[in-house]
C-alpha positions in Angstrom: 114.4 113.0 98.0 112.1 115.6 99.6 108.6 115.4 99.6 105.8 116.8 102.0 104.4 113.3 101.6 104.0 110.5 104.5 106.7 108.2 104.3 106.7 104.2 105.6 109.4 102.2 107.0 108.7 98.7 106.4 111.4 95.7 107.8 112.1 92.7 105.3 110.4 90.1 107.7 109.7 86.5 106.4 106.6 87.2 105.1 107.8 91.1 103.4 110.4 88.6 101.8 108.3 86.0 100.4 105.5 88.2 98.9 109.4 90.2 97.0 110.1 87.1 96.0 107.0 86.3 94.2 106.5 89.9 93.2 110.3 89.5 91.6 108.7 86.4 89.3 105.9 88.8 88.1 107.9 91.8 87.4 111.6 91.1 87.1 114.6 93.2 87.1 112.2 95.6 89.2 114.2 96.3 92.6 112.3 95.9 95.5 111.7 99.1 96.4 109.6 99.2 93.3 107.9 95.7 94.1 106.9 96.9 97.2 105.0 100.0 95.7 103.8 97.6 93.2 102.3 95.2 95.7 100.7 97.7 98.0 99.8 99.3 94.8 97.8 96.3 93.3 96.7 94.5 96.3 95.3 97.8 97.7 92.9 97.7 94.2 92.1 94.1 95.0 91.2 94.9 98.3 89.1 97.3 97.3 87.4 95.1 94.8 86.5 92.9 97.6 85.1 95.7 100.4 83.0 97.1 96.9 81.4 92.9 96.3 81.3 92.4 100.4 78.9 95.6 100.1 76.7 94.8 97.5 76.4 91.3 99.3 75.1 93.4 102.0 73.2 95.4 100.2 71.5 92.7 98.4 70.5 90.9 101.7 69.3 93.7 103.1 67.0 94.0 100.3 65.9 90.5 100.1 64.9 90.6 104.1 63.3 94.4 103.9 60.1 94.0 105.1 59.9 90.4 105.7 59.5 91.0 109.9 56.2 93.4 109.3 53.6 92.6 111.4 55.4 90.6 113.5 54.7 92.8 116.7 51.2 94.7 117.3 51.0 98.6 117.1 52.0 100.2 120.5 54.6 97.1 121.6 57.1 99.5 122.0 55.7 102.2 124.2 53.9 99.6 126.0 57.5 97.5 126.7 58.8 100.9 127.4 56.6 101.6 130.0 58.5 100.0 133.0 61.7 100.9 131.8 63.3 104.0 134.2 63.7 107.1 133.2 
């Protein structure tokens, strides 16, 4: 069918096969074609669900460690390690 959209070539390797299979038992009578787009399809969302949780984990530490190093070096530390660096 035409389409001006990217296509994908993917080989039935082991693994392709194995995740078919199991994708057969969830959805049956789908051909695998279709459980293919299916997989990518839902495991794409999933993945996404766990870059969105990974972030806020992130987020959250950042939050709970803002701050906590103040004071830790005296005004001027910088410019004065910088001093002997060249130029």
């Amino acid at each position: 069918m035409p389409t001006i959209r990217r296509r994908y070539q993917v080989t039935e390797t082991d693994e392709v096969a194995r995740a078919l299979d199991a994708a057969e038992q969830r959805w049956p009578g789908e051909p695998r074609s279709r459980l293919l787009v299916r997989l990518i399809t839902e495991n794409g969302e999933a993945v996404a669900e766990v870059n969105e949780a990974e972030l806020a984990r992130r987020l959250a530490a950042i939050d709970r460690y803002a701050g906590s190093f103040a004071g830790l070096y005296s005004p001027g530390y910088l410019e004065e390690l910088r001093k002997d660096w060249p130029e």
